[in-house]
Backbone of each chain as ProteinMPNN parsed JSONL, in Angstrom:
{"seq_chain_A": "XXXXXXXXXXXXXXXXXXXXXXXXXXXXXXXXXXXXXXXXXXXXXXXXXXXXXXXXXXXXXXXXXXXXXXXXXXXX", "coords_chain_A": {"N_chain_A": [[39.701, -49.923, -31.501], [41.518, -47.021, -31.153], [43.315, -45.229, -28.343], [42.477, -42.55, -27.206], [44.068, -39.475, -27.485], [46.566, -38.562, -25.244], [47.312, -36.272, -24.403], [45.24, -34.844, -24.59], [43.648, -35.263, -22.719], [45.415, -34.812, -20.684], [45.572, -32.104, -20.959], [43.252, -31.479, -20.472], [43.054, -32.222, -17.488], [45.026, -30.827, -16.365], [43.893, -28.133, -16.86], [41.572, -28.456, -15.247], [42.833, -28.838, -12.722], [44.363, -26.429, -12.738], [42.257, -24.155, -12.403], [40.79, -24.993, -9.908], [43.109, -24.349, -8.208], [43.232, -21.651, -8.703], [40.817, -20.613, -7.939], [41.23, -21.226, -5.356], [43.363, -19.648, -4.511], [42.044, -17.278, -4.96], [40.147, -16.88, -2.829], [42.689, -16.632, -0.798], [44.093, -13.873, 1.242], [45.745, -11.695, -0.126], [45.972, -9.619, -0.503], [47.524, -6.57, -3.016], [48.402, -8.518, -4.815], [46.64, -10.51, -5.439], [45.416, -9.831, -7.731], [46.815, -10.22, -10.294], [48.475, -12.573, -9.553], [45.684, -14.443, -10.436], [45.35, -13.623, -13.265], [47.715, -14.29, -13.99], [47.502, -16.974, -13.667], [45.205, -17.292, -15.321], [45.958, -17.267, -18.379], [48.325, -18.885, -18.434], [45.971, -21.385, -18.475], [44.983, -20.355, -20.823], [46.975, -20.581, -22.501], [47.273, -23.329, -22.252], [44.767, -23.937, -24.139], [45.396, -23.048, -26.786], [47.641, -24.33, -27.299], [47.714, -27.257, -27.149], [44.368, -27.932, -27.53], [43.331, -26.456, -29.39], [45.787, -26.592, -31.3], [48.021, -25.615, -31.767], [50.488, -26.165, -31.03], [51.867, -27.877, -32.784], [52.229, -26.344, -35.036], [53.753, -24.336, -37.654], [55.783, -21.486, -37.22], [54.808, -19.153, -38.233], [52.041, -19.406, -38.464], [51.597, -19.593, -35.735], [52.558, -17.035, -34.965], [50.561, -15.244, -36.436], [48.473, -16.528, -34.975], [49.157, -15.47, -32.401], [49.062, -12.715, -33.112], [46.275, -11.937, -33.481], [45.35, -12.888, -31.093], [46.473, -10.359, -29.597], [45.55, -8.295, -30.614], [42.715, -8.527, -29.576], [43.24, -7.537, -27.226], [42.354, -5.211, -24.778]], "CA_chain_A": [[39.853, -48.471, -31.704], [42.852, -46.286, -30.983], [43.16, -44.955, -27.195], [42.091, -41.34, -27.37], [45.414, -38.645, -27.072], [46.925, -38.502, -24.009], [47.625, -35.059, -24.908], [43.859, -33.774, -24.726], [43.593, -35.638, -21.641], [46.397, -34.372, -19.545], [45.701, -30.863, -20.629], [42.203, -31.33, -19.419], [42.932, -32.28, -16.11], [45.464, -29.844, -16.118], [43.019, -27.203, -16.562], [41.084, -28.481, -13.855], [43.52, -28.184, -11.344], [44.208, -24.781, -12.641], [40.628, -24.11, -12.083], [40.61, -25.276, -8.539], [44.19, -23.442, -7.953], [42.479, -20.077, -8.901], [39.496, -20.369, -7.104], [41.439, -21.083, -3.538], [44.105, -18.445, -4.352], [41.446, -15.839, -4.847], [40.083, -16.677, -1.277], [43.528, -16.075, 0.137], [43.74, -12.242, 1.33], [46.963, -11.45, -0.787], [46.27, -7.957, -1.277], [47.424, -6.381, -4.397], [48.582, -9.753, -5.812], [45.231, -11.368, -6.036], [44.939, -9.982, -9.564], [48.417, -10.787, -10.839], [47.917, -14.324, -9.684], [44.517, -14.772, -10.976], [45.581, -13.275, -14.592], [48.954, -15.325, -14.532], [46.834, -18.932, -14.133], [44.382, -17.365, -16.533], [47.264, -16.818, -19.016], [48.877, -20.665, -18.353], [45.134, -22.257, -19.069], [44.641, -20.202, -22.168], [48.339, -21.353, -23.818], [47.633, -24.918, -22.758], [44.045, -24.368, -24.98], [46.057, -22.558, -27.484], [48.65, -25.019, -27.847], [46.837, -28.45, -27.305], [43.241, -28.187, -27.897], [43.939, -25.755, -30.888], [46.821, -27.515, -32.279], [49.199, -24.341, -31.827], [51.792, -26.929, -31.186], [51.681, -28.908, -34.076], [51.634, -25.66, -36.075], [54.532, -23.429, -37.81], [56.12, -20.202, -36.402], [54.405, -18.17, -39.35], [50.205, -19.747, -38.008], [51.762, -19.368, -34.155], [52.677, -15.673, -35.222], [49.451, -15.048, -36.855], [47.28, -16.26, -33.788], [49.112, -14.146, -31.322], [48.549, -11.77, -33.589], [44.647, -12.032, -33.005], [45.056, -12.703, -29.436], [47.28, -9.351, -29.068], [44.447, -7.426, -31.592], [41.52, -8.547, -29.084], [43.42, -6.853, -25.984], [41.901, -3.985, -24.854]], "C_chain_A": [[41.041, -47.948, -30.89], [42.337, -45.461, -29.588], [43.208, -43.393, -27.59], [43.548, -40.439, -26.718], [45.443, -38.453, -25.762], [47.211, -37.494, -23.699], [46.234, -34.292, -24.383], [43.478, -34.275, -23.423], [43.865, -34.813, -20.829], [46.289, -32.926, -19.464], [44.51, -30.729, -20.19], [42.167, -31.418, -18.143], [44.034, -31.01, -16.472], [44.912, -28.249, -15.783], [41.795, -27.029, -15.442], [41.73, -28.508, -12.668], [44.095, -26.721, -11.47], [42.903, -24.122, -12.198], [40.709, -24.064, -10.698], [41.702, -24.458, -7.77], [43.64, -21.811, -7.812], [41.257, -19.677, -8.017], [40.232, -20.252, -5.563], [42.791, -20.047, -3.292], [43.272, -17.292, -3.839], [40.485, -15.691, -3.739], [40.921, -16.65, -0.595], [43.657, -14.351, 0.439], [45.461, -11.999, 1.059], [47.443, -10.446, -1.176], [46.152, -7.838, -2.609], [48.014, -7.543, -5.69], [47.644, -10.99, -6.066], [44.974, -11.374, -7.613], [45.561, -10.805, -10.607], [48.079, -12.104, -11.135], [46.963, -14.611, -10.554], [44.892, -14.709, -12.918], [47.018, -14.133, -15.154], [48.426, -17.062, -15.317], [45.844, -18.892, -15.564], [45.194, -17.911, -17.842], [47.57, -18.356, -19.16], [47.537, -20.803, -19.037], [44.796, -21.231, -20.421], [46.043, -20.623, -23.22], [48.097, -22.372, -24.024], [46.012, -25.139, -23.995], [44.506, -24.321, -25.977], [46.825, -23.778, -28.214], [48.195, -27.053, -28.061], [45.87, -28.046, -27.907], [43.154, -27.02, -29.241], [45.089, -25.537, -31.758], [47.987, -26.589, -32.483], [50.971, -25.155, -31.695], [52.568, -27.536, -32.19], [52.051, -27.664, -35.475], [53.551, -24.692, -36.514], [54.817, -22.059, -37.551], [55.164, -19.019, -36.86], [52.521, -18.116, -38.508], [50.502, -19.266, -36.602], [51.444, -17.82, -34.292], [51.224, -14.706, -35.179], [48.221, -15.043, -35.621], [47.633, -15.369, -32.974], [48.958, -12.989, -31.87], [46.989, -10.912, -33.288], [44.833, -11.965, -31.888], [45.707, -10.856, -28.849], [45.776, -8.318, -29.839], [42.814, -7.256, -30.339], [41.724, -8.092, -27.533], [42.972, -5.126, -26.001], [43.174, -2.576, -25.142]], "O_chain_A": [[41.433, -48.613, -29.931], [41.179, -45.043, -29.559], [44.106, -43.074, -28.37], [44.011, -40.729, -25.615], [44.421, -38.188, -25.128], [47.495, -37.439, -22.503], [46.293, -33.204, -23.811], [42.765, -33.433, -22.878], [43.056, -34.105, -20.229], [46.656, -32.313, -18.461], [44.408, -29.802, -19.387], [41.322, -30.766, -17.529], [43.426, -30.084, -17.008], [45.269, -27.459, -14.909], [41.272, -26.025, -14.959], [41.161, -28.197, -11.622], [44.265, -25.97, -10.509], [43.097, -23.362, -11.249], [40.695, -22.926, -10.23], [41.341, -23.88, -6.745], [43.739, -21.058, -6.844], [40.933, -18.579, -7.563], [39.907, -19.397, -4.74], [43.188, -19.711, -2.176], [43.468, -16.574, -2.859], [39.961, -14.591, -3.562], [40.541, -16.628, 0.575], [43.154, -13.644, -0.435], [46.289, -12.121, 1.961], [48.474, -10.125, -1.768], [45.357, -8.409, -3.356], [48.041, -7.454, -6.918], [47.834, -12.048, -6.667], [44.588, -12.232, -8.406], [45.149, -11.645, -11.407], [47.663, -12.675, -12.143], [47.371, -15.102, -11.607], [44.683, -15.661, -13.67], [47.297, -14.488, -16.3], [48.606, -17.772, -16.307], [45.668, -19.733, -16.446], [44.952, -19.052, -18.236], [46.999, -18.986, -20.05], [47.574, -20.431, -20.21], [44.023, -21.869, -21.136], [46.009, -20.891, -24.421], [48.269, -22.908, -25.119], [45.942, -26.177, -24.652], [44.355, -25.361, -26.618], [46.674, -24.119, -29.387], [48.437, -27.793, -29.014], [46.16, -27.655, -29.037], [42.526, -27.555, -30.154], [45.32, -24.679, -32.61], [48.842, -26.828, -33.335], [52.089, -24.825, -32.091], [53.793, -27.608, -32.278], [52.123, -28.015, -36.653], [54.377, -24.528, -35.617], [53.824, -21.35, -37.718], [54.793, -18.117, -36.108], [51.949, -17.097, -38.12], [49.665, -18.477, -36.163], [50.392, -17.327, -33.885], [50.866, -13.852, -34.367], [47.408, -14.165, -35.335], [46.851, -14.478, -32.641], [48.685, -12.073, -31.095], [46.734, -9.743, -32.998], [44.505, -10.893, -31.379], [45.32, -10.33, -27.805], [45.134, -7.648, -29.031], [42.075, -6.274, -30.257], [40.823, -8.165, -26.698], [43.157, -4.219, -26.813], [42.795, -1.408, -25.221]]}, "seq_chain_B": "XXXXXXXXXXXXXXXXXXXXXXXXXXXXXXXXXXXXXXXXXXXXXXXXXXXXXXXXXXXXXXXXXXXXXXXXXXXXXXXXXXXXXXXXXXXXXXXXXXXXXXXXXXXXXXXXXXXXXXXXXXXXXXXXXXXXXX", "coords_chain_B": {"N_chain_B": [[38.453, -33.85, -29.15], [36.213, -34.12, -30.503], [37.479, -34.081, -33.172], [39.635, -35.938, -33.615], [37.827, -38.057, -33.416], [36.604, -38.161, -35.638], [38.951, -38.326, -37.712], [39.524, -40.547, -37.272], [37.4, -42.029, -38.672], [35.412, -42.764, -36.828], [32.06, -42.578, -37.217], [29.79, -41.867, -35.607], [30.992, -41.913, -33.067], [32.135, -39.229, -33.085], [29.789, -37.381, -33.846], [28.447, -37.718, -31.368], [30.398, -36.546, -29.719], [30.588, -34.338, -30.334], [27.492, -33.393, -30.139], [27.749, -33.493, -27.588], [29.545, -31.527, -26.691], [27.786, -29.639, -27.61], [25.992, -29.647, -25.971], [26.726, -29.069, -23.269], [27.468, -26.683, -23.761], [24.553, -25.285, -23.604], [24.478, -26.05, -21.542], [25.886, -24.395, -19.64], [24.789, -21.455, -20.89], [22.141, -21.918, -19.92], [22.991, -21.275, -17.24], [23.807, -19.146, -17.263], [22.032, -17.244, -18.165], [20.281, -17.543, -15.713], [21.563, -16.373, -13.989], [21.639, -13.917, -14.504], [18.478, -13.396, -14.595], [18.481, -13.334, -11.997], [20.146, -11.022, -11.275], [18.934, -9.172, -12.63], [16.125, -9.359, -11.025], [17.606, -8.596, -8.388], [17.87, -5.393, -9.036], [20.221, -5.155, -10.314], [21.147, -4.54, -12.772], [22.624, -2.04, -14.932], [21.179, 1.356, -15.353], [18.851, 1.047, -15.131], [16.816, 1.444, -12.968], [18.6, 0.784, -11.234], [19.94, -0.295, -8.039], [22.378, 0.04, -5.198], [24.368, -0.043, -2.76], [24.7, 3.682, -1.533], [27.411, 5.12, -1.41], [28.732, 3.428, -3.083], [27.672, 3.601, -5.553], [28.13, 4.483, -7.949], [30.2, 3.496, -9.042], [29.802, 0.53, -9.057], [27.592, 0.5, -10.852], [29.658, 1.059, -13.083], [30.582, -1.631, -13.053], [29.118, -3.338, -13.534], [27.904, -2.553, -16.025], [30.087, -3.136, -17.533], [30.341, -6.147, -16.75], [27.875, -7.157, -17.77], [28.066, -6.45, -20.899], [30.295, -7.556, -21.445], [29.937, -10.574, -20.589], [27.405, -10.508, -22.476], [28.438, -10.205, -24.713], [30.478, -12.467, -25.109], [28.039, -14.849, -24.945], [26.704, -14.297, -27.079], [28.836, -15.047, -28.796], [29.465, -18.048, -27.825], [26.505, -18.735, -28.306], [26.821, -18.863, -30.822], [28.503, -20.758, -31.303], [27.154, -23.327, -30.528], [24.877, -23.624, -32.231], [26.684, -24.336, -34.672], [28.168, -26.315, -33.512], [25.845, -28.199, -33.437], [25.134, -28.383, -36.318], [27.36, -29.26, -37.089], [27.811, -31.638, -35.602], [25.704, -33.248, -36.908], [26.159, -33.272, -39.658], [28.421, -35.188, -39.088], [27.579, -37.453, -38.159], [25.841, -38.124, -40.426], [28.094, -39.031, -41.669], [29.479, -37.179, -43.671], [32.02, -36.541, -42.733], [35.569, -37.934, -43.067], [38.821, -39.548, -42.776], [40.701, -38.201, -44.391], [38.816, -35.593, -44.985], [38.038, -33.299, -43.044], [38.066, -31.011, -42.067], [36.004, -28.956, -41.37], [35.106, -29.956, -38.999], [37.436, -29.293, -37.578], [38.061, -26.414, -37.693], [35.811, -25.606, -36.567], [36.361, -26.774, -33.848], [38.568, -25.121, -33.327], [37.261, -22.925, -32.698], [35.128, -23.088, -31.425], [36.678, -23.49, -28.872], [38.06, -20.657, -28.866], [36.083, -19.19, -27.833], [36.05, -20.444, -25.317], [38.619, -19.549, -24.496], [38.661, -17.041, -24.475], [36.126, -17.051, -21.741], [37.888, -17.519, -20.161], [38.933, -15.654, -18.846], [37.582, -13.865, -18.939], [36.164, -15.031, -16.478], [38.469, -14.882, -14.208], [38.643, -11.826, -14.212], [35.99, -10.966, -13.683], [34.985, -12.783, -11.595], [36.634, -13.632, -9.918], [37.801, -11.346, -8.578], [37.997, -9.696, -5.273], [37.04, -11.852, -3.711], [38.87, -12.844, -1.444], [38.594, -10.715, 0.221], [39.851, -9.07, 1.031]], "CA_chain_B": [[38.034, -35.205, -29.049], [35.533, -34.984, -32.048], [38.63, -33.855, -34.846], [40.29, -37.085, -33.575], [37.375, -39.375, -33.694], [36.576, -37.937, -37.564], [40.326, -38.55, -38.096], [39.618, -42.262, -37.026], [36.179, -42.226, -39.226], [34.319, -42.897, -36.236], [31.163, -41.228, -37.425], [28.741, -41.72, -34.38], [31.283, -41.033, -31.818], [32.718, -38.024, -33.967], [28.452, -36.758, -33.856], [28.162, -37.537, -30.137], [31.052, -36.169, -28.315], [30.172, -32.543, -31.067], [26.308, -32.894, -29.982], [27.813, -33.451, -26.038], [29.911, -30.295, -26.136], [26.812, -28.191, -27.837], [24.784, -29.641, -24.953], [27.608, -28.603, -21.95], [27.426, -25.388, -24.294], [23.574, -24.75, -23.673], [23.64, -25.912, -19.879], [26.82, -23.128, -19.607], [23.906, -20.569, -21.417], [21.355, -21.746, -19.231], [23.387, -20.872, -15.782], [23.83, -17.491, -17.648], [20.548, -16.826, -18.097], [19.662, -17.558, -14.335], [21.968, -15.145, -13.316], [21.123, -12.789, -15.366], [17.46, -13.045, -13.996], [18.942, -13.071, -10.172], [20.759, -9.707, -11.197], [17.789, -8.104, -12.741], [15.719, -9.444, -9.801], [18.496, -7.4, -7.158], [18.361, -4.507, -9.626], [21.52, -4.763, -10.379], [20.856, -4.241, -14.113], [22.828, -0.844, -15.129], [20.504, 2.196, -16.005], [17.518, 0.363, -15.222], [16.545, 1.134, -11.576], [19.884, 0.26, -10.222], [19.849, 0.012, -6.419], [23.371, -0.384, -4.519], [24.939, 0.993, -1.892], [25.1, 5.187, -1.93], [29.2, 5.591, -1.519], [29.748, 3.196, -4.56], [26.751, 3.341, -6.642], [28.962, 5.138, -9.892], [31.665, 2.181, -9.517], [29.121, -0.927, -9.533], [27.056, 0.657, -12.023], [30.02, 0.707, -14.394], [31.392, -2.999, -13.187], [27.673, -4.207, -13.671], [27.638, -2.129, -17.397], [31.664, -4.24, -17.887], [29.995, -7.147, -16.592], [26.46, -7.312, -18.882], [28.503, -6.33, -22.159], [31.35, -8.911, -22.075], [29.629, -11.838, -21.028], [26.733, -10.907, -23.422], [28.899, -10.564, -26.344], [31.081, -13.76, -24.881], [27.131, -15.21, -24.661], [26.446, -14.192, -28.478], [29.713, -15.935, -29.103], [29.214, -19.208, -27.354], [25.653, -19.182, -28.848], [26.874, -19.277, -32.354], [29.085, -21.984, -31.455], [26.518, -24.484, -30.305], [24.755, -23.905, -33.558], [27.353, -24.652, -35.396], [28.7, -27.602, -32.946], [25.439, -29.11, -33.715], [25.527, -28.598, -37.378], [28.628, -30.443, -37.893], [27.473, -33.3, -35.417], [24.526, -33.966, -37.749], [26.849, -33.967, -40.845], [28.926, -36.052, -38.632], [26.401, -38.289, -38.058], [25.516, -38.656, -41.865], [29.134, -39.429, -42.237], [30.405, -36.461, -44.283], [33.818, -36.368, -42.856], [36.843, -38.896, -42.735], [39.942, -39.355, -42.111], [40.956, -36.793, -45.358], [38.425, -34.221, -45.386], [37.517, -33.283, -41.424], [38.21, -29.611, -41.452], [35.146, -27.962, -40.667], [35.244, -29.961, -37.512], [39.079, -28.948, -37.008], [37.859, -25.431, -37.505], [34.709, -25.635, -35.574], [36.715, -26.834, -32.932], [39.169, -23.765, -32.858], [36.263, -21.164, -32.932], [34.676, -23.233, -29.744], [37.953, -23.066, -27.56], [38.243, -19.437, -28.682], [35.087, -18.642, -26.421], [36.507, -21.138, -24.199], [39.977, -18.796, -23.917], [37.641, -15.32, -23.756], [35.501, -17.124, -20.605], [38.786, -18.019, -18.87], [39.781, -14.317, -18.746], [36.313, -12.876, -17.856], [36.34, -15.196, -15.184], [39.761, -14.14, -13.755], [38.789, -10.944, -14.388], [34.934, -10.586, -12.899], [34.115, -13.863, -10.97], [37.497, -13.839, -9.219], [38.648, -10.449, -7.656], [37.226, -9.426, -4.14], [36.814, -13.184, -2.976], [38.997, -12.985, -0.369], [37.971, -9.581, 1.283], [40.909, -7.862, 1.185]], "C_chain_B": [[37.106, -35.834, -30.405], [36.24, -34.811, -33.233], [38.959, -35.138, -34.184], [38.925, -38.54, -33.575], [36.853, -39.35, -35.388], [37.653, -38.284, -38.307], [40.121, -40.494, -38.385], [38.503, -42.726, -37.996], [35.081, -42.892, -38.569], [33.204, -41.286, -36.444], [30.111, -41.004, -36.25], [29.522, -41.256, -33.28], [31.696, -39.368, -31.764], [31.037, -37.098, -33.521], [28.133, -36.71, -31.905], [28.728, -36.796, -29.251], [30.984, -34.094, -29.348], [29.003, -32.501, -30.438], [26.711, -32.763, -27.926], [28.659, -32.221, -25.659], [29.072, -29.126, -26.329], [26.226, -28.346, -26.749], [25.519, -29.254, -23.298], [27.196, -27.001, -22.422], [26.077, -24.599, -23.551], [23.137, -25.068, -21.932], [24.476, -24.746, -19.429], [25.118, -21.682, -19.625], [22.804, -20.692, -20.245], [21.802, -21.426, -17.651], [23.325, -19.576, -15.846], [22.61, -16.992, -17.689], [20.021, -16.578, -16.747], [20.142, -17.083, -13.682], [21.708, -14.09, -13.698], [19.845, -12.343, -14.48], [17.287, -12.856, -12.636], [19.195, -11.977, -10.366], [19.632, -9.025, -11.265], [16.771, -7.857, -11.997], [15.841, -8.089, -8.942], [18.563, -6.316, -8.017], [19.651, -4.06, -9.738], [22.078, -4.557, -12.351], [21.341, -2.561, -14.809], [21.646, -0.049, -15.758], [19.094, 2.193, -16.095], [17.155, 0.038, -13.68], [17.456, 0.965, -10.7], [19.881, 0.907, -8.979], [21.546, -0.545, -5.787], [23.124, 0.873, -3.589], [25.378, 2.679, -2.136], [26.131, 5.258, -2.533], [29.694, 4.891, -2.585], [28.875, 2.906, -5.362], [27.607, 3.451, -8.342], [29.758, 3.868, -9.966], [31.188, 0.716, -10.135], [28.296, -0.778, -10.745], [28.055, 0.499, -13.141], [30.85, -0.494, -14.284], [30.19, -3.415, -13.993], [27.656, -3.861, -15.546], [28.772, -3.069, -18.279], [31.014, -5.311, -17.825], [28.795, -7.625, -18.304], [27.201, -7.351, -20.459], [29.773, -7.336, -22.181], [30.634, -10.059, -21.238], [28.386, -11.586, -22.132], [27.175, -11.198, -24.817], [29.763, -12.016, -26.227], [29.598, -15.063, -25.013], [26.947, -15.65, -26.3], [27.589, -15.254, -29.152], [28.91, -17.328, -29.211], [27.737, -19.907, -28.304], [25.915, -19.781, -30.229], [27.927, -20.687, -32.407], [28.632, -23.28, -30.982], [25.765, -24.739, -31.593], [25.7, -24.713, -34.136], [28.213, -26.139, -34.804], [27.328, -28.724, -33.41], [24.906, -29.327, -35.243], [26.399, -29.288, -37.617], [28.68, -31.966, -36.932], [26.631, -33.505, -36.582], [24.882, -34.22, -38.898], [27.93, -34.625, -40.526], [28.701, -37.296, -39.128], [26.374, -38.957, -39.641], [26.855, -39.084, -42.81], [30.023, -38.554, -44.042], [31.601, -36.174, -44.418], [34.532, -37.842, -42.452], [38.123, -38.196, -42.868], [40.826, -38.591, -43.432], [40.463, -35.769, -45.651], [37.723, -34.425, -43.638], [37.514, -31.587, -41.195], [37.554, -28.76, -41.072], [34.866, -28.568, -39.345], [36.556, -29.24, -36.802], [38.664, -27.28, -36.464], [36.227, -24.939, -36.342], [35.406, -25.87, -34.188], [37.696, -25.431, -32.26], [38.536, -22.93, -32.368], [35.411, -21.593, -31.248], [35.941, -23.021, -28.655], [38.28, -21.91, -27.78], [37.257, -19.158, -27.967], [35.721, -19.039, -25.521], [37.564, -19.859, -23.751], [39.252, -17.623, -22.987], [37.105, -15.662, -21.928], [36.971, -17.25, -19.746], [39.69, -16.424, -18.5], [38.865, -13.556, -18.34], [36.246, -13.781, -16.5], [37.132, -15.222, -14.324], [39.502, -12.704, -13.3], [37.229, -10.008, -13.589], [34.456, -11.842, -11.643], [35.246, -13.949, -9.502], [37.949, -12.591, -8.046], [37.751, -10.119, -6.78], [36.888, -10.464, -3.52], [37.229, -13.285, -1.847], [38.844, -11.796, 0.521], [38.917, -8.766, 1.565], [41.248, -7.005, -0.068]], "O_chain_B": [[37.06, -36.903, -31.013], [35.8, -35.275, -34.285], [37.862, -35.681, -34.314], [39.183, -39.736, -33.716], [36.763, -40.322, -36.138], [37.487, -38.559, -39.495], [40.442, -41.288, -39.269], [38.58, -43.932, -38.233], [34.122, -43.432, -39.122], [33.248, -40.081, -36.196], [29.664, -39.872, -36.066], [29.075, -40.386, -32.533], [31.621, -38.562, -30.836], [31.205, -36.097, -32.824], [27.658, -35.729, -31.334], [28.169, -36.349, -28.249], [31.317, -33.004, -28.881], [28.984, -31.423, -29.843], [26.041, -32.078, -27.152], [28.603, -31.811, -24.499], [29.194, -28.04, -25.764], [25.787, -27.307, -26.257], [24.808, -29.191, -22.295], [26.699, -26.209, -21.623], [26.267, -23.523, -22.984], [22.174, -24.685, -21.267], [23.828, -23.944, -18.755], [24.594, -21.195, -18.623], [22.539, -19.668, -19.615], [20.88, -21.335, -16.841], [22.949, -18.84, -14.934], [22.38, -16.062, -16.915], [19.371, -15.554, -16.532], [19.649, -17.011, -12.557], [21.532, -13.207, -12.858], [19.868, -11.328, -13.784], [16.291, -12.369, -12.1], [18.489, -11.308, -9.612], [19.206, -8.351, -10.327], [16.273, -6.733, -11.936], [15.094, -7.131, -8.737], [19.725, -5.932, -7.883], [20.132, -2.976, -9.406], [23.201, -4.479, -12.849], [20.399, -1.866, -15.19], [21.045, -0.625, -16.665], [18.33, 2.9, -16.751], [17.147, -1.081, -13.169], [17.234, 0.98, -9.489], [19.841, 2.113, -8.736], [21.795, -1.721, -6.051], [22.445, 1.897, -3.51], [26.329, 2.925, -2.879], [26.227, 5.406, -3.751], [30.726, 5.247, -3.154], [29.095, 1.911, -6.054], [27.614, 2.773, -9.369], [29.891, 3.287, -11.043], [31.654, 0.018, -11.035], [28.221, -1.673, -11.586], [27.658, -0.077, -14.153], [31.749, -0.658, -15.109], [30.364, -3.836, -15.137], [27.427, -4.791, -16.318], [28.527, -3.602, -19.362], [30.907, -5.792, -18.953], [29.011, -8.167, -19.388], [26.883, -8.287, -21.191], [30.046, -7.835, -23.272], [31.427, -10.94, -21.572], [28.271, -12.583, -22.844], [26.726, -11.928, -25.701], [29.745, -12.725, -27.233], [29.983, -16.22, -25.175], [26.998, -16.792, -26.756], [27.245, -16.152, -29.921], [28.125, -17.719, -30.074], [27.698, -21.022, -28.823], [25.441, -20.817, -30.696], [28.054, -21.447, -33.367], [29.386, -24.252, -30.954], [25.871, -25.844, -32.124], [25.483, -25.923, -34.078], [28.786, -26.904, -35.58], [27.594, -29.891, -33.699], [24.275, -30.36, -35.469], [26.228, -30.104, -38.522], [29.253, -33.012, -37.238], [27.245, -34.194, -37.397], [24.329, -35.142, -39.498], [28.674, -34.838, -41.484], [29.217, -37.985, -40.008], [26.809, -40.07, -39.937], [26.89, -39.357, -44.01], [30.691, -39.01, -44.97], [32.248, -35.775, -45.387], [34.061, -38.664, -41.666], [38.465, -37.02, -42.998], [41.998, -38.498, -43.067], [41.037, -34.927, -46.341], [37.116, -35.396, -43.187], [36.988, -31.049, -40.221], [38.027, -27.785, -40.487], [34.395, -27.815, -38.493], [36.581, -28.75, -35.673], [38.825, -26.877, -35.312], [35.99, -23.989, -35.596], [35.014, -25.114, -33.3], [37.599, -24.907, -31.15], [39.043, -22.116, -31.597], [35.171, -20.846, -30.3], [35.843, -22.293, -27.667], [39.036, -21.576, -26.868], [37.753, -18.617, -26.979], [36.12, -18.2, -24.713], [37.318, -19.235, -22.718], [39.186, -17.331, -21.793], [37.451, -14.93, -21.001], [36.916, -16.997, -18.542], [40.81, -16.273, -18.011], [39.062, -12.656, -17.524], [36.28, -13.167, -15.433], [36.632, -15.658, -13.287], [39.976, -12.296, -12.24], [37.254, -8.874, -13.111], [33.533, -11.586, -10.869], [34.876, -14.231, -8.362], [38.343, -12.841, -6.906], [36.59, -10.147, -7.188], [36.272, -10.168, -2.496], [36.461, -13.71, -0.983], [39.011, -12.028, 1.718], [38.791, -7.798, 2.315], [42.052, -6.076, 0.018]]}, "name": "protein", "num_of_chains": 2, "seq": "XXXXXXXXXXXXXXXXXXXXXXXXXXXXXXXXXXXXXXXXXXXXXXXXXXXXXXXXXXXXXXXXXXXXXXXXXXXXXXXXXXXXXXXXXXXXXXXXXXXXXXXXXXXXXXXXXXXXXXXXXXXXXXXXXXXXXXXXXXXXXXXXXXXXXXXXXXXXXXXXXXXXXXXXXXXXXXXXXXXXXXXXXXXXXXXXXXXXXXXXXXXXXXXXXX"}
């Protein structure tokens, strides 16, 4: 059998050290850039689901368009 | 992981690693739940007894009202996507999809990492700020 993407891998750990990044930022006392931060890393681990684990990469400008479309629609 | 093992026409691993993300899904649900019943415990349940501190009762009451309504509807989400994760293991399983027709896993999979995105922004957004005390 074929070695499972190295792709879905790497952005998993990736998201776990974002994970762990976020958590020991938001016990530094940073003031008013606690949020910032926090909403930046958010931001990074939702492109790399976006673009890996929902194939946004793989996909044409027109489907890319379309999802940020949705993602921009479901901001408050 | 399970669009690429349906791709390969592994049908048992294709059914296992769909029935192993409904079942991460429902231990997720069950942490929610047990906070839930810690909050309502501490009356911290908007509109319903709520006890805090005097000087910021109005503010926590409407984090706690922010809080309760986006993870329950992020909750309602998630729920419908363990259903449906373990619907398409079981026609996994029975070897409905290969490596030319897979797309209701493809799409099943989108609709679960869209909760996934939502939680990674409520928890940024409620789990994260005030941690470090300043």
């Amino acid at each position: 059998m074929r070695s499972p993407p190295l792709a879905l891998l790497l952005a998993w750990l990736a998201l776990l050290a974002l994970l762990s990044l976020t958590v020991i930022l938001a016990y530094q006392p940073l003031g008013a850039l606690n949020l910032p931060i926090a909403l930046f890393i958010a931001t990074a681990k939702s492109l790399l689901v976006a673009s890996v684990f929902m194939e946004l990469r793989r996909r044409s400008g027109l489907t890319i368009a379309f999802a940020a479309a949705g993602f921009f629609w479901l901001l408050p | 992981m399970g669009v690429w093992s349906a791709k390969l026409e592994a049908d048992r691993l294709a059914a296992t690693l769909l029935g192993a993300a409904a079942v991460l899904g429902m231990l997720f649900m069950v942490l929610k739940g047990w906070k839930y019943f810690q909050e309502i415990e501490e009356h911290l349940f908007p509109f319903a007894d709520f006890r805090f501190a005097p000087e910021h009762i109005r503010g926590a009451q409407l984090f706690f009202l922010f809080y309760f309504i986006a993870t329950a509807l992020h909750g309602v989400h998630a729920s419908v996507g363990i259903v449906v994760l373990l619907a398409i293991a079981r026609r996994a399983r029975r070897g409905a999809y290969s490596a030319r027709y897979h797309s209701p896993i493809t799409v099943a999979g989108i609709y679960w990492h869209f909760v996934d995105v939502v939680w990674i922004f409520l928890f940024a957004l409620i789990y994260l700020p005030g941690r470090s005390g300043s």
